[in-house]
N, C-alpha and C positions, 0 to 999 in steps of 0.2 A: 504494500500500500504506500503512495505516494505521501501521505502525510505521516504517517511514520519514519519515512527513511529521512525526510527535509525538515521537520519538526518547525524550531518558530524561525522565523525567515530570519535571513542572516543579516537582512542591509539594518532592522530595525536597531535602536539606540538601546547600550546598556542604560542610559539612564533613565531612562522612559518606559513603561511599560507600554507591550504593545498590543496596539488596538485591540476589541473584543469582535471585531468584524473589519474586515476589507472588502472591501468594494472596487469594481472599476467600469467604468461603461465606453465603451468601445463600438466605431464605425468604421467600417471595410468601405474606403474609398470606389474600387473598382465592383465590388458586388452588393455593396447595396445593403448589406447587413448590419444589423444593430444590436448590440448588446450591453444589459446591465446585468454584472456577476457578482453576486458575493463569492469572493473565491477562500475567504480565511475567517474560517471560526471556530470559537470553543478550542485556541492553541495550535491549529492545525489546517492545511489546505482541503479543501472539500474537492475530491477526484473528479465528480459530474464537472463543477465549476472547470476548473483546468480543461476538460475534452472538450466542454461548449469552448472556452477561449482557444484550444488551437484550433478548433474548425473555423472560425474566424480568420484566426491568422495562417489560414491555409495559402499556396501558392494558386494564385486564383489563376495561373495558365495554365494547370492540369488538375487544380483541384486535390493536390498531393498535401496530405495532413503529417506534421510533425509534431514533436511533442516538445513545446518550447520550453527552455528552462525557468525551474519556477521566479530565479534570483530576479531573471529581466520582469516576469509578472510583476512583483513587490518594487521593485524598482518602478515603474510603468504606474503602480497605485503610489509612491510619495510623490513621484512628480508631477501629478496630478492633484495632490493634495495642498503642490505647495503655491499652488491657485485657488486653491478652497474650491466649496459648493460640488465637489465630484464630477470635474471638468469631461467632459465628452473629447477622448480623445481619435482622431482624424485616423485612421493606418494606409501606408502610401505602401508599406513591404513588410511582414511579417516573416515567415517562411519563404523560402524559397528553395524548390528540388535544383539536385547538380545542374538537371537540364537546363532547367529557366535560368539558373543564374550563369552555364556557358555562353548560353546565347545572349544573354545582358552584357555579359564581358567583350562578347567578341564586337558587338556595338559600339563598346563604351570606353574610355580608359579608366574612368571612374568605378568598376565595378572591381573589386577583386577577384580572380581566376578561383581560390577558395574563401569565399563571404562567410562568416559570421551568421550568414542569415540562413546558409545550410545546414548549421546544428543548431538552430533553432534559439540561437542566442543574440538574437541584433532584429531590431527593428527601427522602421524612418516610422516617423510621427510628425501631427502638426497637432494645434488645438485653434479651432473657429474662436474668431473674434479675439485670441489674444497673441499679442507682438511675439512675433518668431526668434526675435535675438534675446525676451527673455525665457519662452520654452528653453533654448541655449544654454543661457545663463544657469539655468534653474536645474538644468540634468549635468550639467558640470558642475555644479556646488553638491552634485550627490557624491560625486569624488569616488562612484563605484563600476567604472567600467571607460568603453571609448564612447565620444559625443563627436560628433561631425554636426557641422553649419551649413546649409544647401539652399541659400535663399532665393537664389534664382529658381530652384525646384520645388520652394517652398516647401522644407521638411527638416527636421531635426535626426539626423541617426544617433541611437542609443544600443549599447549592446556591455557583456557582461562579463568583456576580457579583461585586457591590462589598463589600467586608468591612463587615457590620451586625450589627445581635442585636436580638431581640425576644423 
């Protein structure tokens, strides 16, 4: 069981106990999909919760479901907290199979050959109606992973490697 093995998320503060529920609500820019999750309660990730969020963040050019890790989830719900009111956040790329993201590579120089978003660890985000440079600001004061700036593509990347900024 997925909440056994991950127990209380790791980004939260020793100083602060944390939350007695998480939440995140989330729209799949290209398919149209909406969801509000509780994914954490009673100490523990609720497994249903997690399978609704990676079908969302599935690779919407084949429809190919991964199981994303939970650290970016938790991560994905403070950065949205530190907007308040349980921000509705935007998803421009979740998952992505080796396929889709070869073929994004050989497009693009921007794409990495092996992405972050094939093990289910990296996600681009935006958030409606609020300023892109502080979404930025705000996933880089989490100080837990890499943050890329893409404002000409209007998106923020967040993912749950070695803490960088670009």
């Amino acid at each position: 069981m997925l909440a056994s093995a991950i127990g209380m998320p790791v980004l939260a503060k020793a100083a602060q106990p944390a939350p007695a529920e998480r939440t995140l609500r989330l729209y799949n820019t290209h398919t149209g999909e909406s969801l509000r999750s509780v994914f954490w309660a009673e100490g523990q990730f609720i497994p249903d919760a997690l399978k609704d969020i990676n079908k969302l963040l599935r690779d919407h050019r084949n429809d190919k479901i991964a199981e994303m890790d939970p650290k970016l989830i938790v991560l994905l719900n403070e950065v949205s907290e530190k907007f308040g009111d349980n921000q509705v956040l935007h998803i421009i790329s979740g998952y992505r199979s080796p396929e889709s993201n070869a073929k994004l590579a050989a497009a693009s120089s921007g794409v990495a050959t092996h992405s972050m978003h094939m093990d289910g660890k990296a996600i681009d985000i935006r958030m409606p109606g609020k300023d892109l440079a502080q979404l930025h600001k705000a996933a880089m004061s989490m100080k837990a992973g890499g943050v890329g700036y893409y404002p000409d593509s209007q998106f923020v990347h967040m993912d749950t490697g070695r803490v960088r900024y670009w």
